[in-house]
Structures are given as structure tokens and as C-alpha cells.
C-alpha positions as CSV (number, residue, x, y, z in Angstrom):
1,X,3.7,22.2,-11.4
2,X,-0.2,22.9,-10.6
3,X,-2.2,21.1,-13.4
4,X,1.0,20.2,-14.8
5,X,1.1,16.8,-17.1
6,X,3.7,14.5,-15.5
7,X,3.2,11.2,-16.7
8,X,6.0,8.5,-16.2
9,X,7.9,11.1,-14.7
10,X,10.9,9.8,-12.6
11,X,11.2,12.0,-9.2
12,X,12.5,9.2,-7.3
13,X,13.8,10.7,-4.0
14,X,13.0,14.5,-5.1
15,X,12.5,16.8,-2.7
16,X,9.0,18.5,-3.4
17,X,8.3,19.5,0.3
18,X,5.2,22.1,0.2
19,X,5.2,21.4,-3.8
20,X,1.6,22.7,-5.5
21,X,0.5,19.5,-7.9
22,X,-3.2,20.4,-8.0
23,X,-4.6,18.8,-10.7
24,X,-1.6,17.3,-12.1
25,X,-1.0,14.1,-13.9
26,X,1.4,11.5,-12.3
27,X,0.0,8.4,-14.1
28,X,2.5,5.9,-13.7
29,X,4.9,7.9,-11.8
30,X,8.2,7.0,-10.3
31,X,7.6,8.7,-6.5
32,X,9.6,6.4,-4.9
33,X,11.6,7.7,-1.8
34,X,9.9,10.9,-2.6
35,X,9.7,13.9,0.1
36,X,6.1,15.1,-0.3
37,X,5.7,16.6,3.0
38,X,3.1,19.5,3.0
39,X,2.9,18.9,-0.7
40,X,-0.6,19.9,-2.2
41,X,-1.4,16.9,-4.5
42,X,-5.2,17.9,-4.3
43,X,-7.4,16.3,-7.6
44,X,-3.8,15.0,-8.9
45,X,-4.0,11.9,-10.9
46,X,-1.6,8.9,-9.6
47,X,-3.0,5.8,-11.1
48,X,-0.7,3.1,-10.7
49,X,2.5,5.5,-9.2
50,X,5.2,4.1,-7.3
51,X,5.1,5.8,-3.9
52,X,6.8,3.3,-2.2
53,X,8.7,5.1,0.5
54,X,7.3,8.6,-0.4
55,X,6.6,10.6,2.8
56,X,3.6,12.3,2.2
57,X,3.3,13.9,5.8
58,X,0.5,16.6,6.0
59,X,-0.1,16.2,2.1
60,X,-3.4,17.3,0.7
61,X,-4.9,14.4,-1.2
62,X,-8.7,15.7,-1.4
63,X,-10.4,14.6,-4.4
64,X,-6.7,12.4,-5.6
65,X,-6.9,9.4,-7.4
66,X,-4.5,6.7,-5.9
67,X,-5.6,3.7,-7.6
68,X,-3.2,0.6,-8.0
69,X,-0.7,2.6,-7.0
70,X,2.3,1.1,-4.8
71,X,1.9,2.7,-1.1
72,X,4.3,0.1,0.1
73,X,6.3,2.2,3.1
74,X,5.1,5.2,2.2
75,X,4.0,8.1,4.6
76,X,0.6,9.3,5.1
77,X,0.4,10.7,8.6
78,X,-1.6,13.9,9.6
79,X,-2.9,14.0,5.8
80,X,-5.6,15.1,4.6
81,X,-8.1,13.3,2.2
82,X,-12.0,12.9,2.0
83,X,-14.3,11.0,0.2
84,X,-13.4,12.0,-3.4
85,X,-9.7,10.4,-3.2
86,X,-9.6,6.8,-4.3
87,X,-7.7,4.3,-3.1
88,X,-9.3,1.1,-4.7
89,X,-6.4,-1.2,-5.5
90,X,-3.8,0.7,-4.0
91,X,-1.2,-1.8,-1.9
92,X,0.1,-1.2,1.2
93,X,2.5,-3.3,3.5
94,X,2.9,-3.4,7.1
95,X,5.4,-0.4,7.1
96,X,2.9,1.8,5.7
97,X,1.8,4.2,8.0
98,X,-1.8,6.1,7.4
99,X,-3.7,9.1,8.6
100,X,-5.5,8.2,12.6
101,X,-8.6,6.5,11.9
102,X,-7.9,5.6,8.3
103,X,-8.8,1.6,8.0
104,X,-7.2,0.4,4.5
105,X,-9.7,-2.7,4.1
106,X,-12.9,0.3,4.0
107,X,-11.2,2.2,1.1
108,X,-10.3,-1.2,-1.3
109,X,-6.7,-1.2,-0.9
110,X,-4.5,-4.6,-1.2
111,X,-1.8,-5.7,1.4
112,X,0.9,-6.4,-0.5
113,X,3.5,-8.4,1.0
114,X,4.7,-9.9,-2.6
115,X,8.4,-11.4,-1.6
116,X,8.9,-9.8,1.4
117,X,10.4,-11.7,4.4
118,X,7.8,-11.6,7.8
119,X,10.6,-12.6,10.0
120,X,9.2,-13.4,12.9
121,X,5.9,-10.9,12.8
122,X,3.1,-11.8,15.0
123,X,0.2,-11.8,12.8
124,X,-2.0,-13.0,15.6
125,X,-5.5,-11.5,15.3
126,X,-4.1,-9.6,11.8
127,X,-6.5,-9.3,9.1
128,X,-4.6,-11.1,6.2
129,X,-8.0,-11.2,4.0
130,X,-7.0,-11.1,-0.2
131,X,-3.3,-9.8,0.8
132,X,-0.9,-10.7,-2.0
133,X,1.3,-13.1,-0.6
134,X,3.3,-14.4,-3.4
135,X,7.3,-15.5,-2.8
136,X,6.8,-13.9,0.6
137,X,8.4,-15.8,3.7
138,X,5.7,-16.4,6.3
139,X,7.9,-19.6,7.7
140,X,8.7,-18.0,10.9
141,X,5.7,-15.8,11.6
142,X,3.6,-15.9,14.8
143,X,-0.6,-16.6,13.9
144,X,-2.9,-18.3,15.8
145,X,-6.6,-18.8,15.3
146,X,-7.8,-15.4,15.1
147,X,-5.3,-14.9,12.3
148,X,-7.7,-14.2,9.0
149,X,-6.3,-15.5,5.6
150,X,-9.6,-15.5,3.2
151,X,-9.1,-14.8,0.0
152,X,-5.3,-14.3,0.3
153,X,-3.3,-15.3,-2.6
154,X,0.0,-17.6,-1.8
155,X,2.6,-19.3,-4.8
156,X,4.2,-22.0,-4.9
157,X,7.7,-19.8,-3.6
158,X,5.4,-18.8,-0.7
159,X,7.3,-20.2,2.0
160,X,4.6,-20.8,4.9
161,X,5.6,-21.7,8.5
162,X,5.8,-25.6,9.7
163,X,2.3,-27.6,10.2
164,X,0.5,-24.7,8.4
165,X,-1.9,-26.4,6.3
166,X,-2.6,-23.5,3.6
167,X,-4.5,-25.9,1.3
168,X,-7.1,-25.9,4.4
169,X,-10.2,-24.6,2.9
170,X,-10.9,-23.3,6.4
171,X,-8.2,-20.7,5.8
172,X,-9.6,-20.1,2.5
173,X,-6.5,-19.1,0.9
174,X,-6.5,-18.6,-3.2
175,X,-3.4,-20.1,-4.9
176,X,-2.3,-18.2,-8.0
């Protein structure tokens, strides 16, 4: 599959464990569920892919492009990337789990918590800056003052908890 033109493909829950993409096109993939472990996706193009739930364990993603693509839940631990891979728009959600060290907010990426329900998440001292927050349930969620919303975007199906003020201009959320 190295260098291999894969547009749109649909490899939702494949098995491509130690798989060699290099250079391959996955614009606009369908990843989802995916088992990437080991996989070599170095230089592979996956502009707005779904990867939400992929496990990418160990993956090579030197040089890959990853932009606006849907991370949500996916696997990145132990692999490798460097300067060359974009990230810039890529979302993420709280179950996404990175490489050590790997900070989301220096690489451009988007916390995207679009309709999901935050139970009863403590997002005290979370940085929710220009997350996505759209339909999501935040009414039972744990903040406090160190909480950061700026820039985050809410609807009016965001559900936010009791005596939250969003229209606050101190939280300096963005409604959509």
C-alpha cells in the first residue's frame, strides 16, 4: 500500500497492524476503529480522515499530514512524529490518548466535545480554550475558577451546569 492512492477509502475497523502506507493518500478516509499499531504511515496524507478510535500505537507519523482530521478516541501512544507532521485542526476529545510530552494546544489541534455527555468530569484547572462545545452536556460537570473557557464555542443545545453564566464575557465563550 506504500504510496498507494486511497482516497475515501472505508477501512473502518481493518486490521493493518505493521501496514507500510508511506506516502500514501487517505484524504478523507474512513479509519475509524482502525488497528494501526506499528503501522508506517510516514509522509501519508490524511486531511480530514476519520480516525476516531484508530489505535495507532507505535505508528510512524514523521512528515504525515493530520489536518482536520477526527482524532476523537484514537491511540497515539509511543508514536513517533516530528516537526514535519501537521496537526492544525485536528480534534481530539478527552479519551484521546497522545505520545508523553505531546501538548495538543502547541500543534493547533481542536478539542472537540460536539454532543458528547461530560457526566460528571472535573474540568477544574482544564484548559477548555476554542473547544467545540456544541449539543454537548456540561450540566453536571465539576469547574471552578481555574477552569479556562476563551474562545470556546457553545449552542443553544449546549446544556451548561446550574448558575453558569456562559454569556459572562469573563469566560469569553463564542456562541455559534
Amino acid at each position: 500500500l506504500e504510496g498507494a492512492n486511497l482516497r475515501e477509502a472505508k477501512f473502518v475497523g481493518a486490521k493493518l497492524l505493521g501496514a507500510n502506507l508511506e506516502g500514501a493518500n487517505l484524504v478523507e478516509a474512513y479509519l475509524e476503529r482502525t488497528n494501526l499499531v506499528g503501522a508506517n504511515l510516514e509522509r501519508v496524507n490524511l486531511w480530514r480522515a476519520n480516525l476516531e478510535g484508530a489505535n495507532l500505537e507505535r505508528a510512524n507519523l514523521e512528515g504525515a499530514n493530520l489536518e482536520r482530521a477526527n482524532l476523537a478516541g484514537a491511540n497515539f501512544e509511543k508514536a513517533k512524529y516530528n516537526e514535519a507532521t501537521i496537526w492544525k485542526g485536528a480534534g481530539y476529545d478527552f479519551d484521546t490518548i497522545f505520545p508523553d510530552g505531546f501538548k495538543p494546544e502547541e500543534h493547533d489541534m481542536i478539542l472537540d466535545l460536539r454532543g458528547d455527555n461530560l457526566g460528571n468530569m472535573d474540568l477544574s484547572g482544564k484548559d477548555l480554550s476554542y473547544a467545540l462545545l456544541q449539543w454537548a452536556n456540561l450540566e453536571n460537570v465539576i469547574y471552578d475558577k481555574t477552569t479556562i473557557w476563551t474562545g470556546a464555542k457553545y449552542d443553544f443545545n449546549t446544556k451548561f451546569p446550574k448558575n453558569f453564566n456562559y454569556t459572562d464575557p469573563k469566560y469569553g465563550l463564542i456562541p455559534d
